[in-house]
C-alpha positions as CSV (number, residue, x, y, z in Angstrom):
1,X,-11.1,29.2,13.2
2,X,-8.1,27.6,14.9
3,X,-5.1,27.7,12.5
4,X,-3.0,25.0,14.1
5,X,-5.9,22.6,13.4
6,X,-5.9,23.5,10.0
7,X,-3.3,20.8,8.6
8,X,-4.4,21.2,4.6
9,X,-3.8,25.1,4.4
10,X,-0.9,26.1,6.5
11,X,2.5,25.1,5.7
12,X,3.9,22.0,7.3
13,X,4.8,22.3,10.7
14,X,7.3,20.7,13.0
15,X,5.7,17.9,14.3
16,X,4.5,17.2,10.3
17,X,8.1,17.4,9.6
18,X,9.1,15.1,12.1
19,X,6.1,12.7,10.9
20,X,7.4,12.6,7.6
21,X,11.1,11.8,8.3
22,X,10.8,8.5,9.4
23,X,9.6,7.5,5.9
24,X,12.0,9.3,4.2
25,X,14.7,8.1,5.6
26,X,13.6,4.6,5.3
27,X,12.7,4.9,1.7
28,X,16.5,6.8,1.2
29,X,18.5,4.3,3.1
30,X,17.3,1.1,2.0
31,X,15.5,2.2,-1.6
32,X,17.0,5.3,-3.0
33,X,20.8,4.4,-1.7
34,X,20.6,0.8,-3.2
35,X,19.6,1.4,-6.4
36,X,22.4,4.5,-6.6
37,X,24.8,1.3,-5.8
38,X,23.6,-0.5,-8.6
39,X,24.2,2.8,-10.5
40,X,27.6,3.3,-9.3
41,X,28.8,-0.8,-9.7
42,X,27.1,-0.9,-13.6
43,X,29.8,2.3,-14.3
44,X,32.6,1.8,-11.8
45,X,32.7,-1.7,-13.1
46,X,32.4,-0.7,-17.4
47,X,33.1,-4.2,-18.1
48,X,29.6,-5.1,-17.0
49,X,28.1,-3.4,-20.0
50,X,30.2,-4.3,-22.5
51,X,29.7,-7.8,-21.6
52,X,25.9,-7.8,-21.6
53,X,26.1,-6.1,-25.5
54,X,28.6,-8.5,-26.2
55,X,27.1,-11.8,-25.4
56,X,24.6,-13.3,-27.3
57,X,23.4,-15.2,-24.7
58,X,22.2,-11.8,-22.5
59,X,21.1,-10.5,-25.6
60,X,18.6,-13.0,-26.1
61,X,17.5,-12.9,-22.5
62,X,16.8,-9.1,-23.0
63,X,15.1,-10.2,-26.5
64,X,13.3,-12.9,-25.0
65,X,12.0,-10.7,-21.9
66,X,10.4,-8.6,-24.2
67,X,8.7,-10.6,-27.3
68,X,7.1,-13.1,-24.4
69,X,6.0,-10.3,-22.2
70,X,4.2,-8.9,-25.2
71,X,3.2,-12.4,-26.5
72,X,1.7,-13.1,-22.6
73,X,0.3,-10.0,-22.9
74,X,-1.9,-10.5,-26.1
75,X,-3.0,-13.8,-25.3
76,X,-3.9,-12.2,-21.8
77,X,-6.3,-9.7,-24.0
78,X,-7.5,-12.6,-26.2
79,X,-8.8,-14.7,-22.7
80,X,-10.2,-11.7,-20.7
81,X,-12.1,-9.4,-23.1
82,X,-14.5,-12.1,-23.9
83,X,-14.9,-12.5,-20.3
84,X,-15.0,-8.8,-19.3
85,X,-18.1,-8.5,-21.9
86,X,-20.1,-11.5,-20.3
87,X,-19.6,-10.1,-16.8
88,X,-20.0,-6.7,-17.6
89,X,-23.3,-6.9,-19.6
90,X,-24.8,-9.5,-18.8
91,X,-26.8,-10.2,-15.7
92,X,-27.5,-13.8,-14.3
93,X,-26.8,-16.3,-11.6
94,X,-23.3,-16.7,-9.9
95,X,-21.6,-13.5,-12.0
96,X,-20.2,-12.7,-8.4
97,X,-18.7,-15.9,-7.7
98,X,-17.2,-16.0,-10.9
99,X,-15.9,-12.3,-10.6
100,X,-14.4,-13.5,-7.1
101,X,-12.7,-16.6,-8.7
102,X,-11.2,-14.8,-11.5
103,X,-9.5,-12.3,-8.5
104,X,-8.1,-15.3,-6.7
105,X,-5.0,-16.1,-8.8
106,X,-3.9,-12.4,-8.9
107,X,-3.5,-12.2,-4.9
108,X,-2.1,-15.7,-5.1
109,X,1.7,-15.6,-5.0
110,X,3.7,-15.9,-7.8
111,X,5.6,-19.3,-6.9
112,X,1.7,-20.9,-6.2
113,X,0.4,-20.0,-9.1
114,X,3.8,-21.4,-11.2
115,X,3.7,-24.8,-8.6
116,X,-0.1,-25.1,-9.8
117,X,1.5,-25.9,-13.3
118,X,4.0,-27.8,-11.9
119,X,1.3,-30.4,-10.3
120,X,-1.4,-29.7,-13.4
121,X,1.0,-30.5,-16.6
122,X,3.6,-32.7,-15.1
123,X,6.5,-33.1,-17.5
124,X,5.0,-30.7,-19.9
125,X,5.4,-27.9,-17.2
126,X,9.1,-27.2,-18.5
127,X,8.4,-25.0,-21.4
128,X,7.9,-21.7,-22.9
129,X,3.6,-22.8,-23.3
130,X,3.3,-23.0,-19.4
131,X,5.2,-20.0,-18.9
132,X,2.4,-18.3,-21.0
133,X,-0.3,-20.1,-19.8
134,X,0.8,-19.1,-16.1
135,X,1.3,-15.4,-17.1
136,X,-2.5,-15.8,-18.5
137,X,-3.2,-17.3,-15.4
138,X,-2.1,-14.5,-13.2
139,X,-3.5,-11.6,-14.9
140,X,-6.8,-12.3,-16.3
141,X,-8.1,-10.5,-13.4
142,X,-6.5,-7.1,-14.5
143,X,-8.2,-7.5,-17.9
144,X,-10.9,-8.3,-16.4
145,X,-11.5,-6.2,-14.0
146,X,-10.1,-2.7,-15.7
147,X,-11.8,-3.2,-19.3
148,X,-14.8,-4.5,-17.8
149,X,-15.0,-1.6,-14.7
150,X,-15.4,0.4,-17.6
151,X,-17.7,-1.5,-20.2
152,X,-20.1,-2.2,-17.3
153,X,-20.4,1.8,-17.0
154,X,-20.9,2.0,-20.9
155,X,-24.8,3.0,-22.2
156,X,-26.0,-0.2,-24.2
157,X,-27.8,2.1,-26.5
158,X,-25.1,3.1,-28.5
159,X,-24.8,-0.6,-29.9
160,X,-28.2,-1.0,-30.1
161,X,-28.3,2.2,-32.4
162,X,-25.5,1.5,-34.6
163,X,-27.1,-2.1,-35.2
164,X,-30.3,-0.5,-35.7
165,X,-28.5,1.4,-38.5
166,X,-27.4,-1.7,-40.4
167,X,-24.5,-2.7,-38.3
168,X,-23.1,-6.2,-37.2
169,X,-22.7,-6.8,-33.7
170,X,-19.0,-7.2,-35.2
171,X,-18.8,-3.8,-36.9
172,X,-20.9,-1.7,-33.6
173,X,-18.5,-3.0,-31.4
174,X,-15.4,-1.6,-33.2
175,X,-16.8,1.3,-34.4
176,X,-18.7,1.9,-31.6
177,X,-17.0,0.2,-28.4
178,X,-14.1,-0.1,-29.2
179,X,-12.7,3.4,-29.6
180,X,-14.5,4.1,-26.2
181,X,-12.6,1.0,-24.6
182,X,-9.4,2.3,-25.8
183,X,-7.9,3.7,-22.6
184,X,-8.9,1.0,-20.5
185,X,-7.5,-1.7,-22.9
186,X,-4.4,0.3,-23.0
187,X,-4.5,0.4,-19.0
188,X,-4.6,-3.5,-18.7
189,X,-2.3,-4.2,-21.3
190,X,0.5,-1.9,-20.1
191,X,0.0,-3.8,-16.4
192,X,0.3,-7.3,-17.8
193,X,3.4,-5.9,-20.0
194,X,5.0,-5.2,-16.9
195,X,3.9,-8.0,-14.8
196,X,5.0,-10.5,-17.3
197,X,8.5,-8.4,-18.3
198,X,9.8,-8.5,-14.6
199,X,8.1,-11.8,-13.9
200,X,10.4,-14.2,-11.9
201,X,8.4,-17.1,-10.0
202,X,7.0,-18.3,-13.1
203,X,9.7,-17.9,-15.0
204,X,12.6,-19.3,-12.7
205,X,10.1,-22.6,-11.7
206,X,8.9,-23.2,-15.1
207,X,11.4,-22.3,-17.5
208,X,13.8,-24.4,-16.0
209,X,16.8,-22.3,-16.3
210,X,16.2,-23.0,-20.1
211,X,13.6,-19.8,-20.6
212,X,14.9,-16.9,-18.8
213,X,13.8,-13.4,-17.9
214,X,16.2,-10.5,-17.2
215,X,14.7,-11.2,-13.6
216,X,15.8,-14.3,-13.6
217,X,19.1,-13.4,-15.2
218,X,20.1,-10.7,-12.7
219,X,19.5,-13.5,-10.2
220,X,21.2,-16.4,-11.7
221,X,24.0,-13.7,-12.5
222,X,24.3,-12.4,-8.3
223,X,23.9,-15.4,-6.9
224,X,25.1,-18.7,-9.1
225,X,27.7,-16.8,-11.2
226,X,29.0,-14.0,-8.4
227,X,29.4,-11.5,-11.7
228,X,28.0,-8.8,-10.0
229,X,29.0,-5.8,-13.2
230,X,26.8,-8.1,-15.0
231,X,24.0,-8.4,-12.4
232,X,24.0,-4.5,-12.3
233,X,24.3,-4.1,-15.8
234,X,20.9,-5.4,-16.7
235,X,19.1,-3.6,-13.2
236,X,19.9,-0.7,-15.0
237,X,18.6,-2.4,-18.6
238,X,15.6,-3.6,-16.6
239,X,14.5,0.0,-14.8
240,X,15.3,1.5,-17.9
241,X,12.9,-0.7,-20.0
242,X,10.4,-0.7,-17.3
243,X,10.8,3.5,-17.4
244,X,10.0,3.9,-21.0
245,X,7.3,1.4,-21.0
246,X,5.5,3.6,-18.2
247,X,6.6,6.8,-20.3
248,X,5.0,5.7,-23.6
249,X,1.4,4.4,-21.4
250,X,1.8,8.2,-20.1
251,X,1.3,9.7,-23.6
252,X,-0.6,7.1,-25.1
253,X,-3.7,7.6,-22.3
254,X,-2.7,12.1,-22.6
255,X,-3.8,11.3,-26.2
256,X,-6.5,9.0,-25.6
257,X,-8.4,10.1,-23.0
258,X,-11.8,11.6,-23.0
259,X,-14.5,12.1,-21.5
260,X,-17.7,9.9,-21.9
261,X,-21.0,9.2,-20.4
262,X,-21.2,6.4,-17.7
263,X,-24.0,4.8,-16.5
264,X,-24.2,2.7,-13.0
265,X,-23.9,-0.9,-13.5
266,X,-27.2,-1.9,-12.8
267,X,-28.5,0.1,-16.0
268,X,-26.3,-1.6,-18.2
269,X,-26.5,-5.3,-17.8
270,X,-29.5,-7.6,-18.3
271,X,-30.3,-10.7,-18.8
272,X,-29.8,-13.5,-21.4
273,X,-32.1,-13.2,-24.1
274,X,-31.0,-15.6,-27.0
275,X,-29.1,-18.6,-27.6
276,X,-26.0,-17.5,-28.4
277,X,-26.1,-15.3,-25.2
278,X,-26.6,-18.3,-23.1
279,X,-23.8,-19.6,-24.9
280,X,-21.2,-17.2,-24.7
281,X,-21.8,-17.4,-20.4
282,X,-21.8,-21.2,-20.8
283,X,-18.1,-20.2,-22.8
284,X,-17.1,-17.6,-20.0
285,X,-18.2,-20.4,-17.4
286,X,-15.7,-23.2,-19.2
287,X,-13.0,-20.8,-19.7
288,X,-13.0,-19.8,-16.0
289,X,-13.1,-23.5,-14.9
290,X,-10.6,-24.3,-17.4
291,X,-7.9,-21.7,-16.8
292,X,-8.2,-20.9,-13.3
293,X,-10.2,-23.4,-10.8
294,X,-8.5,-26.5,-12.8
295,X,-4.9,-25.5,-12.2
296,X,-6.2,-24.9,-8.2
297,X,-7.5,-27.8,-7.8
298,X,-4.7,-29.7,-8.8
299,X,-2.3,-28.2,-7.1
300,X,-4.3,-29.2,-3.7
301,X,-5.3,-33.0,-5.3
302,X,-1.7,-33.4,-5.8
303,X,-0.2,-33.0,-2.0
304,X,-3.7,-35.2,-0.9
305,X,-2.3,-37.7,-3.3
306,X,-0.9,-39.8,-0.6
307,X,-3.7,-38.7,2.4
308,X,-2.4,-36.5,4.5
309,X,1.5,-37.9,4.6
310,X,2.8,-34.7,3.1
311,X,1.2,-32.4,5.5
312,X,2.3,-34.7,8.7
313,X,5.8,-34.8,7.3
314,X,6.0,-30.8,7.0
315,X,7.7,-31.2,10.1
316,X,11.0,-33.4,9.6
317,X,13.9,-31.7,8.9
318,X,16.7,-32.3,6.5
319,X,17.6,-32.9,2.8
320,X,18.0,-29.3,0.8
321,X,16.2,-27.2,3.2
322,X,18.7,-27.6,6.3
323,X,15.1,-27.1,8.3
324,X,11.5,-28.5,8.2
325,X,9.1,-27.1,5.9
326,X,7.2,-26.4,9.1
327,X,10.1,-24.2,10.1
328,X,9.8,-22.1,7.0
329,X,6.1,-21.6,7.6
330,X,7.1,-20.2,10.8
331,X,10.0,-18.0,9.3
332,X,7.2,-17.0,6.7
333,X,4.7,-15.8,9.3
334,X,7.2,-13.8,11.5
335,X,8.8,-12.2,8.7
336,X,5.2,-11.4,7.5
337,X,4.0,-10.0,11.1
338,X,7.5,-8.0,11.6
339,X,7.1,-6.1,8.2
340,X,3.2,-5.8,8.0
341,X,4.1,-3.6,11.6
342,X,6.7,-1.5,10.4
343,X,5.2,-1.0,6.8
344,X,1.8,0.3,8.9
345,X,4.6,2.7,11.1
346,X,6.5,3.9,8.0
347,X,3.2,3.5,5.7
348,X,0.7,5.4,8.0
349,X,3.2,8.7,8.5
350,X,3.8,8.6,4.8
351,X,0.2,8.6,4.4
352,X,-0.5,11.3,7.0
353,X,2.2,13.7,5.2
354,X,0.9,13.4,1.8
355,X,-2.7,13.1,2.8
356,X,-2.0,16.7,4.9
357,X,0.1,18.3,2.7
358,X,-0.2,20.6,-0.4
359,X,1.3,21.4,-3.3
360,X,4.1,19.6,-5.7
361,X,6.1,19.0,-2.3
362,X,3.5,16.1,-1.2
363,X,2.9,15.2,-5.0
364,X,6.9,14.8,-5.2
365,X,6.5,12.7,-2.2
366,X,3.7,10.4,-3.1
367,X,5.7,9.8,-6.2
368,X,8.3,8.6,-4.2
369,X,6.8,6.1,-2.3
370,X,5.1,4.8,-5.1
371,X,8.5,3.9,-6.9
372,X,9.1,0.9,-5.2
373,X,6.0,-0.8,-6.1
374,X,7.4,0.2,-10.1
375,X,10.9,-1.7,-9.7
376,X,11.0,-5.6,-9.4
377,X,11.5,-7.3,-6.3
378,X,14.9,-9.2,-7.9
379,X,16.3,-5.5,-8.0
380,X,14.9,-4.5,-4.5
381,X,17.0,-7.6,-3.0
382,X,20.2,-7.2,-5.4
383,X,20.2,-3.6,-4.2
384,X,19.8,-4.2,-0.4
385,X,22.6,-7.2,-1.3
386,X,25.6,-5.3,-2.6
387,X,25.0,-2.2,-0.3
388,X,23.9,-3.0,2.9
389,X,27.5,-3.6,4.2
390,X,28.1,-0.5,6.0
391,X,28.2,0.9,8.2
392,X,26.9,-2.1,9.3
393,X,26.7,-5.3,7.6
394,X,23.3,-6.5,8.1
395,X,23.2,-8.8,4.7
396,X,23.2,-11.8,6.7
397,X,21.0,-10.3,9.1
398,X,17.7,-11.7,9.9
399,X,15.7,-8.3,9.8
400,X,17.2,-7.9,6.2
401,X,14.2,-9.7,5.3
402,X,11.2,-8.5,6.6
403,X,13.1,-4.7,5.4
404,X,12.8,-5.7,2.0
405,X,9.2,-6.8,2.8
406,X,8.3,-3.7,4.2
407,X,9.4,-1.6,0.6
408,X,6.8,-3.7,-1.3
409,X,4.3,-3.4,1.3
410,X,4.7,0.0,2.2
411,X,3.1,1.4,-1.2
412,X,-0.2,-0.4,-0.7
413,X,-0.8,0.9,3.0
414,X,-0.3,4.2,1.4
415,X,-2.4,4.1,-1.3
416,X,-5.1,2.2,1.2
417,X,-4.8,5.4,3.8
418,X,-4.9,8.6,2.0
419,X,-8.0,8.5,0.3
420,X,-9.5,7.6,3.6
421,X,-7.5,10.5,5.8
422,X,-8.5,13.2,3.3
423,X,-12.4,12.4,3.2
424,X,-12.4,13.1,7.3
425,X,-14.6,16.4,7.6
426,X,-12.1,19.4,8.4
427,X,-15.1,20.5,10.2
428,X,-15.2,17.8,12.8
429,X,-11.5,18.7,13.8
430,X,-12.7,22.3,13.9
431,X,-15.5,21.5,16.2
432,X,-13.3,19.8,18.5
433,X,-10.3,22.3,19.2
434,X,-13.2,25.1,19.2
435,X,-14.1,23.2,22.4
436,X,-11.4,22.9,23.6
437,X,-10.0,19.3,22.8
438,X,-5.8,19.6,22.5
439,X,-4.5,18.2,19.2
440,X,-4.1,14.6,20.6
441,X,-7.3,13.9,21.7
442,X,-8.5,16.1,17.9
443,X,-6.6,12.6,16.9
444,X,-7.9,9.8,19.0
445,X,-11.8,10.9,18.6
446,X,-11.9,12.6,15.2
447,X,-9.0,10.8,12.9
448,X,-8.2,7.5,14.8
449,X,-12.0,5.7,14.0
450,X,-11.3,6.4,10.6
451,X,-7.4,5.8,10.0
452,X,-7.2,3.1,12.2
453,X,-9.5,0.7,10.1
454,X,-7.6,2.0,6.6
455,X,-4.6,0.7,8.9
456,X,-6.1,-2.8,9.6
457,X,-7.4,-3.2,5.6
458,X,-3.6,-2.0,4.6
459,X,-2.1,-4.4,6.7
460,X,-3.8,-7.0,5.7
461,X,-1.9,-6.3,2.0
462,X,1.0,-6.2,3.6
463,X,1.1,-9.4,5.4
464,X,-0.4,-11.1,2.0
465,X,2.3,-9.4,0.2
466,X,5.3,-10.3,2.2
467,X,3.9,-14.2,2.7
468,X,4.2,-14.5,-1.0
469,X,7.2,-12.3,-1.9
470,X,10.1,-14.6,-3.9
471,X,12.4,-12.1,-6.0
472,X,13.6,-10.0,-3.0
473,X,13.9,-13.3,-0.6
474,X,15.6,-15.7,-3.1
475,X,19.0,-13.0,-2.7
476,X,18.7,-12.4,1.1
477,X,17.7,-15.4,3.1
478,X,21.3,-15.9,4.8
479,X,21.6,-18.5,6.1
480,X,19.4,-21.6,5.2
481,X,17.6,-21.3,8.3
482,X,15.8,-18.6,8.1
483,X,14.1,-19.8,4.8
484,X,10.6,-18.8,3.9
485,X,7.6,-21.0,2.1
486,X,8.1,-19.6,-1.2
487,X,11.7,-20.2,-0.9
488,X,11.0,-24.0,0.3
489,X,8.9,-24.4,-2.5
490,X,10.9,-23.6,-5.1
491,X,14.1,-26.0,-3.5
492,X,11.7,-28.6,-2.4
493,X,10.8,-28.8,-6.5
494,X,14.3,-29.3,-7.5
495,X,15.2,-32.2,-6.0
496,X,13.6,-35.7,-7.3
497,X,11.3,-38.0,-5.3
498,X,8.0,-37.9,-5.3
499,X,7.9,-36.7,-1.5
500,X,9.8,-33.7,-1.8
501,X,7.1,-32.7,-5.0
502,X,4.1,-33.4,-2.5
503,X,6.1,-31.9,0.2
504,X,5.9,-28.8,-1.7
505,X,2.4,-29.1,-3.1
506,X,1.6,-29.1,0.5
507,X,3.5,-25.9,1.1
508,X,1.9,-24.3,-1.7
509,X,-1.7,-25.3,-0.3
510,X,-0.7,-23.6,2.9
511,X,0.6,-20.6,1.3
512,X,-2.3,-19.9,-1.1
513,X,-4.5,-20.7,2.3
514,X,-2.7,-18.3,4.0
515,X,-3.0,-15.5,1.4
516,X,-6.6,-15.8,1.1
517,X,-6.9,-16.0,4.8
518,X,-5.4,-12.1,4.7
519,X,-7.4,-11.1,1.8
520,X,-10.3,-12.2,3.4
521,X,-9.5,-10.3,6.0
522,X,-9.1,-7.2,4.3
523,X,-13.0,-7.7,2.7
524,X,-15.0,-8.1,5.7
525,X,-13.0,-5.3,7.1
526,X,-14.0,-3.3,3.8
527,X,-17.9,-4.5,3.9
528,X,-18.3,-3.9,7.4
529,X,-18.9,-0.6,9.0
530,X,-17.0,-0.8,12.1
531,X,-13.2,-1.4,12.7
């Protein structure tokens, strides 16, 4: 057997080296190197500390990040386990459609979802209730989908025996079920925790400055008050919170974890059988229409309510903006295609090194790339803000943007690649330098069918991602030009009139089209066979 083919058991050679520098050296400059600033200004400047414990104020921003963060994340449980049981055990008409639906308000960016609020309650839409319902809104989909990946793999007998036994339905499923559902409850509940606790497009549109998040308050505290000890003071709060919340998930699911038998899917549901089951669909049905397609299809009644006027007038310039929300959709789309290419250059050698590599080197550095996807997007841009003046000062740059972009994105086209690079047959490469095939063209006929459509899928999160991102952008769109649709939006909704409100029901009609245009994309590319 050729050696140098043999990526997975010799050590890393040069050329791997030289593959994975580019994405270290990314991830250290503009990832690792902020957040040490934030570090350094939170200590340098003491006084930010002792002014967060000291103020009330803070303090109850910290307190109230946390209580409604759990509070979003029990009703979240309340709305989707009910759900997760209909679609996982029961089999009938439309259960994929509604499956789909559910998915939609997850990918759907942050500021959409919170303008779909905006154009369903009205007045209303100010207040600590639609900053729940929103943070409901978003996640049922991870309840969904992680408690009920699992209960759909669960063997109906067991139930069945424990009623047979003497049982209620109630009692079987929480002596029975329940325990078994553990982990995965656990799972969903520690995502939504940590969805809702650094969420900042809901919060920041609907609480109205009134109902704030240590997201919002890092933001407000950069960029309205210019206290930046304060700012850094409660990044360092904020990762530290976010750290022990992972850290406690971590044992909890050590503790809880076991192994079970799972059956497939199709052995597990069936069909309606009595009333009450017909009526618990009928429930899962309204519920779905209720929470998720109502808010939707408001949000695109509302920019039709005068025809088509605030789509035409997308194009006039002026007022807040200082362009046309036609220019922003343009800024969107080319900050979107710049960083979807470089997170598929950085993302695809990162993938390549840790798909290749062995040992706790390449585990250390899949942790690594991971950890921006675990920090908030408000502390991503307040990072890249405060230290990107030197050597260069590229804060009011234009790439500054699509960088920050690229740190969220570059996690998913990771995650996307690897499984897909380390399922190639070793064999095939073997064959191929055996007959004599140089390393490069190993590459172009073994790996590239393969990588290159994990490449297209991951880049079509990437471009979905950046379209919608709002915490990073809000600190580093310098100057008012260069302003994105999310960024539109949320300007476009503080300022009175009834045109600017369509104007940016408009923009949020585009946005969510665009978004679902990319994630699309990425399931044909997934349920089709060739690239």
């Amino acid at each position: 057997m050729d050696r140098r083919v043999d990526g997975n058991r010799d050590p890393m050679t040069r050329r791997q080296w030289a593959i994975a520098a580019l994405p270290t050296v990314f991830l250290v400059w503009f990832f690792a190197y902020p957040l040490f600033r934030i570090l350094e200004r939170s200590f340098r400047d003491g006084n930010g500390f002792s002014t967060v414990l000291s103020d009330t104020g803070i303090l109850g921003v910290i307190w109230f990040t946390a209580w409604q963060a759990a509070l979003s994340t029990v009703l979240t449980l309340i709305a989707g386990l009910p759900l997760a049981y209909v679609l996982s055990r029961f089999s009938f008409r439309g259960r994929g459609f509604l499956r789909a639906i559910i998915t939609v308000p997850f990918v759907t960016p942050t500021v959409v979802a919170a303008t779909a609020f905006v154009a369903l309650l009205g007045d209303g839409a100010r207040s600590l209730w639609a900053i729940l319902l929103a943070h409901v809104f978003f996640n049922l989909a991870v309840v969904v989908r992680t408690v009920g990946g699992l209960w759909e793999h669960l063997d109906p007998r067991l139930d069945e025996a424990a009623r047979t036994l003497g049982a209620t339905r109630w009692e079987a499923f929480r002596r029975v079920t329940l325990p078994l559902l553990r982990p995965a409850i656990a799972a969903a509940s520690a995502i939504v925790f940590l969805f809702t606790f650094t969420s900042f497009g809901v919060v920041l549109i609907l609480g109205d400055l009134r109902w704030v998040t240590i997201e919002v308050e890092i933001w407000r505290q950069a960029t309205g008050l210019f206290d930046l000890p304060v700012a850094a003071a409660l990044s360092i709060i904020q990762i530290a919170s976010v750290g022990a919340a992972l850290f406690v998930y971590s044992r909890y699911q050590e503790r809880r974890t076991a192994e079970m038998a799972l059956l497939p899917p199709a052995l597990t549901a069936r069909k309606p059988r009595t009333r009450s089951e017909r009526w618990m669909i009928a429930g899962a049905v309204a519920e779905i229409g209720v929470l998720i397609i109502v808010p939707l299809a408001t949000l695109i009644g509302r920019s039709l309510t005068d025809g088509l006027e605030a789509y035409t007038s997308l194009s006039d310039a002026g007022g807040v903006l200082a362009v046309s929300p036609l220019s922003a959709i343009g800024n969107s789309l080319a900050f979107a295609l710049t960083a979807t290419v470089l997170a598929i250059i950085i993302g695809m050698a990162a993938a390549v090194t840790v798909a290749r590599g062995r040992g706790g080197l390449s585990q250390w550095f899949d942790s690594l790339l991971m950890l921006p996807l675990g920090t908030s997007a408000v502390t991503i841009g307040f990072g890249l803000l405060i230290s990107m003046d030197r050597p260069i000062d590229i804060r009011a740059s234009w790439w500054i943007v699509p960088i920050a972009h690229t740190l969220v994105a570059v996690p998913f086209i990771v995650r996307t690649a690897v499984p897909v690079i380390r399922s190639i047959p070793q064999r095939l490469r073997e064959a191929a330098a055996t007959l004599g095939a140089p390393p490069s063209m190993v590459w172009r006929r073994v790996d590239a069918p393969f990588v290159l459509r994990a490449a297209a899928v991951g880049a079509g999160f990437a471009m979905a991602v950046s379209l919608g991102e709002f915490g990073a952008t809000t600190f580093l769109v310098r100057p008012l030009e260069n302003q994105t649709i999310p960024t539109a939006i949320y300007r476009l909704l503080g300022q009175p009139g009834t045109a600017n409100f369509s104007r940016a029901m408009a923009l949020a009609t585009i946005l969510m089209g665009l978004t679902a245009l990319a994630v699309m994309a990425i399931d044909r590319l997934r349920d089709s066979g060739d690239f």
